[in-house]
C-alpha positions as CSV (number, residue, x, y, z in Angstrom):
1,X,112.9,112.7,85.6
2,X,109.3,112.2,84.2
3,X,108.9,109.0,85.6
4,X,110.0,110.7,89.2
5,X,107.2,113.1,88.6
6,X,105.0,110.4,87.4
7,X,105.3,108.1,90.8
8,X,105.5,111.0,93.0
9,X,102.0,112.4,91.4
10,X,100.4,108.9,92.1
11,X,101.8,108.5,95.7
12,X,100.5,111.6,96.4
13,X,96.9,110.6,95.0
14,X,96.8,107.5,96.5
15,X,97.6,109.2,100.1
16,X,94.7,111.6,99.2
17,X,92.5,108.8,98.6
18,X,93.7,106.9,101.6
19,X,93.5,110.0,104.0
20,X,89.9,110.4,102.7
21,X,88.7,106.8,103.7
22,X,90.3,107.3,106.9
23,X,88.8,110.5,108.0
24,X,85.4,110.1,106.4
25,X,84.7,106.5,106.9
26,X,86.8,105.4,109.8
27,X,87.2,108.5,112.0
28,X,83.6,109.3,111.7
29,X,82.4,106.0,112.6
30,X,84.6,105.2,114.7
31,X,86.3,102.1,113.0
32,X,89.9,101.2,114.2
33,X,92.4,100.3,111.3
34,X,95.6,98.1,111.3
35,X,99.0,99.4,111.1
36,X,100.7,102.7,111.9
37,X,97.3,104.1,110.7
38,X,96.0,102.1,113.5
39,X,98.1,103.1,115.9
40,X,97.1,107.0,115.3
41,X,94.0,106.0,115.7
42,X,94.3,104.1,118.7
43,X,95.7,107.3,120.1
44,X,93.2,109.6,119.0
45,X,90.3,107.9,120.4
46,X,91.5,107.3,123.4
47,X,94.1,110.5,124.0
48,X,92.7,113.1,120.7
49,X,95.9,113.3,119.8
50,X,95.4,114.5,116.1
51,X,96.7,111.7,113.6
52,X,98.6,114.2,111.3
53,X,101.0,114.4,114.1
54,X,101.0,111.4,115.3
55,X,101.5,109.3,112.4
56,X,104.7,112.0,111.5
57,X,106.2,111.2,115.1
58,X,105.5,107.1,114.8
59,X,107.0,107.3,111.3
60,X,110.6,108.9,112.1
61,X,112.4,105.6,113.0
62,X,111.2,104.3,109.7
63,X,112.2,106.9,107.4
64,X,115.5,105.7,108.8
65,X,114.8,101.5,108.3
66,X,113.6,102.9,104.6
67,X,116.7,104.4,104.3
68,X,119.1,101.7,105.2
69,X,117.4,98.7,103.9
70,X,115.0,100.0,100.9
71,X,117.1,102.7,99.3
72,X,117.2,105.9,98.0
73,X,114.1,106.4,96.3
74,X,111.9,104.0,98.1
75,X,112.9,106.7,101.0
76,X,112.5,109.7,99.3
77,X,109.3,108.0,98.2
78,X,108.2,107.2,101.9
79,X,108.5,110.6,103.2
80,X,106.9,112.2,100.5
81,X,104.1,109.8,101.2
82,X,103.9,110.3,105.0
83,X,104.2,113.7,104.5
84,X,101.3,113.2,102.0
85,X,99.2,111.5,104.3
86,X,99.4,113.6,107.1
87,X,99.0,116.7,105.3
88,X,95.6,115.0,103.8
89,X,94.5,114.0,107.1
90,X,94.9,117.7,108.3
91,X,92.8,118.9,105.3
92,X,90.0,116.6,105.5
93,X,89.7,117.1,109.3
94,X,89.8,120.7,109.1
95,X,88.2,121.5,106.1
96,X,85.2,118.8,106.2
97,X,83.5,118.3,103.0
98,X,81.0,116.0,103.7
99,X,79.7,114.3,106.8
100,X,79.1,110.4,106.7
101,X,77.9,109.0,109.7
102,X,77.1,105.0,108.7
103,X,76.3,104.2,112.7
104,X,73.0,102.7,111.3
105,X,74.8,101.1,108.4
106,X,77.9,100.1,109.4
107,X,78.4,97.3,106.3
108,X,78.7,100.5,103.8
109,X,81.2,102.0,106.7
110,X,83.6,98.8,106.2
111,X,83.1,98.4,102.5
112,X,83.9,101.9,101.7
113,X,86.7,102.3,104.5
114,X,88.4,98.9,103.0
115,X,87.7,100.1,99.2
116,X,89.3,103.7,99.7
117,X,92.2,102.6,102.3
118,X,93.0,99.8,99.7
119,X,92.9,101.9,96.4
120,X,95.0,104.9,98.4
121,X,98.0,102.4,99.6
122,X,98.0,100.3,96.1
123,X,98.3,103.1,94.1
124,X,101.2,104.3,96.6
125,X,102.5,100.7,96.4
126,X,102.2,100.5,92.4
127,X,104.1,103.6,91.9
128,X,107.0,102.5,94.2
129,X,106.0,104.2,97.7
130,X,105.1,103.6,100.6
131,X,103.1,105.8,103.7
132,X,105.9,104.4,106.4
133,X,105.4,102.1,108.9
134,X,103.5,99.5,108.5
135,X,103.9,99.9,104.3
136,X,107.8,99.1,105.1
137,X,107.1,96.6,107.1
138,X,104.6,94.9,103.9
139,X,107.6,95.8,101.6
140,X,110.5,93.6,103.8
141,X,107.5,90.6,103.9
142,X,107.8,90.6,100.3
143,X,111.7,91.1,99.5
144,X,112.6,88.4,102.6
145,X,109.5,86.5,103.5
146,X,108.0,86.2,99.5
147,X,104.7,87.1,101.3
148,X,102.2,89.5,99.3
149,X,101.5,93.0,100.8
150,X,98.1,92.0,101.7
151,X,98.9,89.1,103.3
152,X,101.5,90.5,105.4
153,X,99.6,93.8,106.2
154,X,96.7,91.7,107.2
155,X,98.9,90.3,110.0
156,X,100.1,93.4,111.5
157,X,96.6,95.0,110.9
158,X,95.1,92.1,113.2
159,X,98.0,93.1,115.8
160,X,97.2,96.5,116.1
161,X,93.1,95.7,115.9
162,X,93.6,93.0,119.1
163,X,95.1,96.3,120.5
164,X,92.2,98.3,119.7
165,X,89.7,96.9,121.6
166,X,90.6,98.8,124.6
167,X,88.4,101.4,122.9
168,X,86.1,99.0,120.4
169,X,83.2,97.3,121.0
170,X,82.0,94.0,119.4
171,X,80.4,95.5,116.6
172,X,83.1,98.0,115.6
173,X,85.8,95.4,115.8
174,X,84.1,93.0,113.5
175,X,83.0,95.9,110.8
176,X,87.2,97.0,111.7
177,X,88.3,93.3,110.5
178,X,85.7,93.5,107.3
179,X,87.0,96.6,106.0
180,X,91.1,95.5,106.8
181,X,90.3,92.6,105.3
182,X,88.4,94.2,102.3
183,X,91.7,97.0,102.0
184,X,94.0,93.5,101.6
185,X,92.5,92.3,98.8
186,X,92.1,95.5,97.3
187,X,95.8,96.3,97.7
188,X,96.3,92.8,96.3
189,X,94.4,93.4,93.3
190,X,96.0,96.8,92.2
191,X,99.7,95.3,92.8
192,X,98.9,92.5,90.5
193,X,97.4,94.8,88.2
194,X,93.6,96.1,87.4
195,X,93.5,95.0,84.4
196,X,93.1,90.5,83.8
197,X,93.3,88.3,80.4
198,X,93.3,84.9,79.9
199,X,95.8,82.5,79.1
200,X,95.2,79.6,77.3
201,X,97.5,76.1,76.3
202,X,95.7,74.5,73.1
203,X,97.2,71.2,72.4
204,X,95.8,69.8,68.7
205,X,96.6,68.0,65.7
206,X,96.8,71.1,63.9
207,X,99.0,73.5,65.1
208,X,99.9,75.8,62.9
209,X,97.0,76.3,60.8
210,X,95.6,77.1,64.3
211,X,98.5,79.5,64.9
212,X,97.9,80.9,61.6
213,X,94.0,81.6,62.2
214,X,94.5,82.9,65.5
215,X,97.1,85.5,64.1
216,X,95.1,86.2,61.3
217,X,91.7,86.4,62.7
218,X,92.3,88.2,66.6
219,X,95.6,89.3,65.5
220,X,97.3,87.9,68.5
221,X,100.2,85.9,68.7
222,X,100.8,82.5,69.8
223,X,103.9,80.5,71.1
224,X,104.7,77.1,70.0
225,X,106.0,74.6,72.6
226,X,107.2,71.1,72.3
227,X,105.4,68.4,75.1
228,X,105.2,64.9,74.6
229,X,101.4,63.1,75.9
230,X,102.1,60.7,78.6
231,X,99.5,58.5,77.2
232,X,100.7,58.0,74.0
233,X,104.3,58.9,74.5
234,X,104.2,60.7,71.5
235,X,105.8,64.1,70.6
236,X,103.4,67.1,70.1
237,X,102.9,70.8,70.0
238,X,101.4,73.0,72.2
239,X,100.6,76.1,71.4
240,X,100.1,79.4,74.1
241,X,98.3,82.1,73.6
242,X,97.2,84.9,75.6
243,X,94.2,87.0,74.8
244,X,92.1,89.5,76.5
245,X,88.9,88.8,78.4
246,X,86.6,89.4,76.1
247,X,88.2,88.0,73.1
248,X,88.0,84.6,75.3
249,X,85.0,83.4,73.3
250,X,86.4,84.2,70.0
251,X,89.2,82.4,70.2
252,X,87.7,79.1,71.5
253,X,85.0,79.4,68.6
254,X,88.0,79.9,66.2
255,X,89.8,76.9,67.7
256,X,86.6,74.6,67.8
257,X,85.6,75.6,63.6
258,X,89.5,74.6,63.1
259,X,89.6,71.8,65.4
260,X,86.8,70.4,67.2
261,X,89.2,67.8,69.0
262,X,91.7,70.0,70.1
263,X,92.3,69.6,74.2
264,X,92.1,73.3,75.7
265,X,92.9,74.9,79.4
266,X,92.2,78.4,79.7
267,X,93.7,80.1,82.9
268,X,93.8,83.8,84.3
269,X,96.2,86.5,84.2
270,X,96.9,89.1,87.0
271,X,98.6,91.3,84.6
272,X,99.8,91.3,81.0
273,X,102.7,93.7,79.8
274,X,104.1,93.6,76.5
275,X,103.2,93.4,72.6
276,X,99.7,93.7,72.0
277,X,98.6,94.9,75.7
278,X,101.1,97.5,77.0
279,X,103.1,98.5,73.1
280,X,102.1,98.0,69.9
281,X,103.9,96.4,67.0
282,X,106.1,99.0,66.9
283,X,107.0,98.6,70.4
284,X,105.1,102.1,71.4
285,X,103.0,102.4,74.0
286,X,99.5,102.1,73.6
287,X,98.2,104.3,76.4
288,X,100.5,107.3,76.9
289,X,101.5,108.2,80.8
């Protein structure tokens, strides 16, 4: 149940945060979008049909698809955040908070329309939801195609943009495709997680005194593997060992005092869940939900 509460709480924030790029940032300078958020604004500029409806109306057929192919809570999960999103988009066009015009600085329009439309629909994606349409569409790339969500919202963004240049001009269609392309990797970069460490493979003639120092000195852990050189054709051990960002330099100074001859390839990591990042030694979480 608390986890229920949890990702409903999140898909609602991130529809909140999506609404608000939308309304402030696209809608007020006039910026097209991709997607079934595209398509409501496709009708509003050219018909002023209000989005709140129109993205409920688009959406119906898909609670349906969600149902049938995604399951039970990914649908339960859609409508609360289509319902989320149009009720946002009602708010912030009725009740404006701020106005931002950008027509003389459109670059800050696209960054900030991309930044917020990302962050809204990963945080919705993170936490198991989805805002309907298109976001189903993203979620079937993934489960059939192995695409990523941006990648495959990118593509049926660009659709939907060719479309709207019935209503763009030049200008406003190349500051649209900065800012869709700007939401992608945004979206991208919240699935795969916000926060990044490093992973390195440390291949040296002393293994486990390294192993030792590493655990001893960073307290992290290290995994030994068996390889064999192709050079040499000799047998050795490898040893992996993932560390956070910043401890990157401390643990290539450790391995360079214990071995200045060991052969060492560092590499990055999207996300990191487990011992040490996510639970501590005890296996409890280290940063309560």
């Amino acid at each position: 149940m608390t986890w229920h509460l949890k990702n409903t709480f999140f898909i609602i924030l991130g529809s909140a945060i999506m609404a608000f790029g939308l309304v402030y940032f696209n809608m007020q300078n006039n910026l097209a979008d991709g997607g079934f958020t595209g398509i409501t604004l496709l009708l509003y500029f050219i018909f002023e049909i209000d989005p709140a409806i129109s993205n409920l109306i688009l959406n119906i057929p898909f609670f349906i698809l969600g149902w049938k192919i995604l399951g039970r809570n990914v649908f339960l999960y859609t409508i609360i955040g289509t319902l989320s999103i149009s009720l946002f988009l009602w708010l912030f066009q009725t009740y404006v908070l701020i106005e931002l015009t950008l027509q003389q600085d459109m670059t800050l329009a696209a960054l900030f329309a991309g930044v917020l439309i990302g962050t809204g629909l990963g945080i919705v994606f993170r936490y198991g939801g989805t805002t309907g349409g298109s976001d189903i569409i993203a979620k079937l790339g993934v489960r059939y195609l192995g695409w990523s969500m941006g990648k495959t919202l990118f593509i049926f963004d660009a659709m939907v943009i060719t479309s709207s240049l019935v209503y763009l001009n030049y200008r406003e269609a190349m500051y649209t495709l900065v800012a869709v392309f700007v939401a992608a990797k945004v979206v991208d970069f919240i699935q795969q997680g916000a926060y990044s460490a490093k992973a390195s493979f440390i291949i040296s003639d002393k293994p486990t005194e390294l192993a030792d120092t590493i655990l001893k000195e960073m307290n992290r852990g290290a995994t030994v593997l068996r390889g064999r050189g192709t050079f040499t054709g000799s047998e050795r051990e490898v040893l992996y060992c993932v560390v956070a960002r910043n401890e990157l330099v401390r643990l290539k100074n450790l391995v360079e005092k214990k071995d200045p001859h060991a052969f060492v390839t560092v590499n990055d990591v999207q996300d990191v869940i487990g011992e040490g990042f996510t639970f501590d030694e005890n296996k409890n979480p280290l940063h309560s939900s």
